[in-house]
N, C-alpha and C positions, 0 to 999 in steps of 0.2 A: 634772173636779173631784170626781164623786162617788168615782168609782172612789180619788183621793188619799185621801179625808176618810176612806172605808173603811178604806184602808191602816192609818192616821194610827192610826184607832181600834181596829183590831185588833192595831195592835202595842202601844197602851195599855192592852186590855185584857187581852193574855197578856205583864204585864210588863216591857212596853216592849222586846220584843224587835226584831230590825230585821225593817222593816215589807217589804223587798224579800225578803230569806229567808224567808218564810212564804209570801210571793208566789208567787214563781220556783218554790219545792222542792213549795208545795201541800198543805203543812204546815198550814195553818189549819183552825181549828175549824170546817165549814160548817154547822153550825146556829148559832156564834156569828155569821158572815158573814152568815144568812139573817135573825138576829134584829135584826141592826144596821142589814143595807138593811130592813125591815118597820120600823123606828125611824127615821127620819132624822132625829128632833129629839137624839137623842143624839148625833152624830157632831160636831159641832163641840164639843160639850164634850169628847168623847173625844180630839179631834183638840188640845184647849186642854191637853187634862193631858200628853198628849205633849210638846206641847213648851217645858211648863215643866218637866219632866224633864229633856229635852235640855240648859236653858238651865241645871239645877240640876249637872247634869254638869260644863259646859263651867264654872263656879263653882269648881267641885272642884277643876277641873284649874290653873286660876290660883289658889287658893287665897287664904290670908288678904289677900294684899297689897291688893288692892282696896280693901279697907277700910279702909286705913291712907291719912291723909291725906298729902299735902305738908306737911310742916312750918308750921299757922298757914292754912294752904286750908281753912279750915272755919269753917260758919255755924253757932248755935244754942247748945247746950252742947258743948264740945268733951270733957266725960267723959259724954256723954248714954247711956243704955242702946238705944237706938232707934236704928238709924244706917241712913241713906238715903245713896246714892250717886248723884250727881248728875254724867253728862257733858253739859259747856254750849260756846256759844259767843257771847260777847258782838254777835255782829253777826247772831243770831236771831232772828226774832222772835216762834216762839214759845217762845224762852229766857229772852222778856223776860217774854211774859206767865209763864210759871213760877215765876219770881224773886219776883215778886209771890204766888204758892200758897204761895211756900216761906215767904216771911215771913211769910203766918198761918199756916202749919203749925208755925212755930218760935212764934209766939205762944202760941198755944193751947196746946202740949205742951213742959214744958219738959226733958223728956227727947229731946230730938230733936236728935241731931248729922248736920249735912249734912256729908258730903265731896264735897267741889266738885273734880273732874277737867275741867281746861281741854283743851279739845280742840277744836281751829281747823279746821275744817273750810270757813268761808266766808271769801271772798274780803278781806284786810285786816284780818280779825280777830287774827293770829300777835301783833302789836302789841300787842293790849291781855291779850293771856293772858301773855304775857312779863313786861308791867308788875304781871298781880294776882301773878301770883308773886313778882315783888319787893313789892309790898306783905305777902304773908303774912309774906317776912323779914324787915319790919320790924314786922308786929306789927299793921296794919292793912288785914288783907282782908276784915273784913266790909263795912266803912266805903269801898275801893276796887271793891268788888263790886255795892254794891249803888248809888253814883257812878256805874260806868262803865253800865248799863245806862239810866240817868237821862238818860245823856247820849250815847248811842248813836244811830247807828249808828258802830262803832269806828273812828277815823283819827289819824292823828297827832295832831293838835289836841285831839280828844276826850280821848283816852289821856292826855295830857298836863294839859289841864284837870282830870280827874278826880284824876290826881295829885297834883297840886298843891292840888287841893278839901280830900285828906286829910291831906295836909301831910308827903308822902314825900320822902325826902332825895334830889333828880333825880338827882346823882352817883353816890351809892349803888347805886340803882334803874336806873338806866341798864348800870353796869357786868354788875349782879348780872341784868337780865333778858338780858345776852349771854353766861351763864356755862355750864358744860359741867354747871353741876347743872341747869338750867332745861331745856336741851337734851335732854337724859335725859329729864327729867320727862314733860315735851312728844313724844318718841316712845315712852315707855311707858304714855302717856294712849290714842295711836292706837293703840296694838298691842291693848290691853287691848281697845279699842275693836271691834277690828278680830275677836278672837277671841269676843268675844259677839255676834257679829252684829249689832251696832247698823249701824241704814243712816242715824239723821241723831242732829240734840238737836232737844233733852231727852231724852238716855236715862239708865235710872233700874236700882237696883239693892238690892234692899231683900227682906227677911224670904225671902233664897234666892231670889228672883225677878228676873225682869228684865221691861220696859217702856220705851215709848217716848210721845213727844210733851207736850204742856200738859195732864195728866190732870185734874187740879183738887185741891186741897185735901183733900177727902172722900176721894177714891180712894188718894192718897199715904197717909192716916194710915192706910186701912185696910189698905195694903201692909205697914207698919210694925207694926200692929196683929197681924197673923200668929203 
């Protein structure tokens, strides 16, 4: 582990160059290497600016689209200047407890737009991500989002209840959560997923960064805050 976090940090400190290449060819500064292990309290920060680097990279290269919601998938202000990116899964639970960070985060700042990326990850959840997408197309996913986790853990019954709580057209909503836009959506939420190295939810994506888990309120605004 030490010998990593040195890695980590010496390829942050000569510019985030790759940390193997300096390795292997023996290219390294060794007084930088001797100042960094006589430091150790530095290396985890070094090793932190790496790789938010990496994560600010990996940004780039998907570009804008992340930010851009599902048509009506968003909590808060939906012209808000703040935008947090939020991958969830209603049958989480610490997506549940987050739900709750998010709405006093949208409280308290009214420039705060969430884009909400459904990404089904747990076992029965596909159900109720299918259903809030048919509620953003009709107009009510905040009211279906913030329903379904009240009444989670997600299953037919629930999905169904929560719809019906907000008073979505089942016909409609049924057709429109087995459609090839939904489908799409739902594997470009994984992909997306899959290429920022998210390993569960709550993962988050905000002011060029990326995060994981129920951070808390304070932490979120100050991500935003950047």
């Amino acid at each position: 582990m030490k010998q990593l976090l040195t890695t980590a940090a010496l390829a942050a400190a000569c510019g985030f160059l790759g940390a193997a290449t300096w390795s292997v060819t023996g290219l390294a500064d060794k007084r930088t290497e001797a100042y960094l292990l006589d430091n150790p309290q530095l290396l985890p920060a070094m090793a932190q600016a790496y790789e938010e680097q990496a994560a600010s990279d990996r940004l780039a290269q998907i570009g804008d689209q992340v930010y851009e919601p599902f048509p009506g998938a968003v909590l808060g202000n939906p012209n808000g200047s703040k935008v947090l990116v939020e991958f969830t899964d209603y049958n989480c639970p610490y997506c549940r407890v987050a739900s709750k960070q998010v709405a006093d985060l949208i409280a308290q700042d009214p420039e705060v737009k969430v884009v909400i990326r459904e990404w089904s990850i747990f076992q029965g959840s596909e159900v109720a991500s299918r259903m809030a997408l048919a509620a953003a197309d009709q107009g009510k996913f905040p009211e279906f989002h913030k329903a379904m986790f009240e009444l989670a853990p997600a299953s037919a019954e629930s999905v169904r209840e929560a719809a019906e709580r907000v008073g979505l057209d089942m016909t409609r909503a049924q057709e429109f959560g087995q459609s090839r836009v939904v489908e799409a959506e739902l594997r470009s939420n994984a992909l997306i997923a899959q290429q920022m190295g998210f390993t569960g939810t709550p993962s988050w994506i905000a002011g060029g960064t990326t995060f994981e888990g129920a951070i808390g309120t304070s932490a979120l605004q100050t991500a935003l805050d950047r």
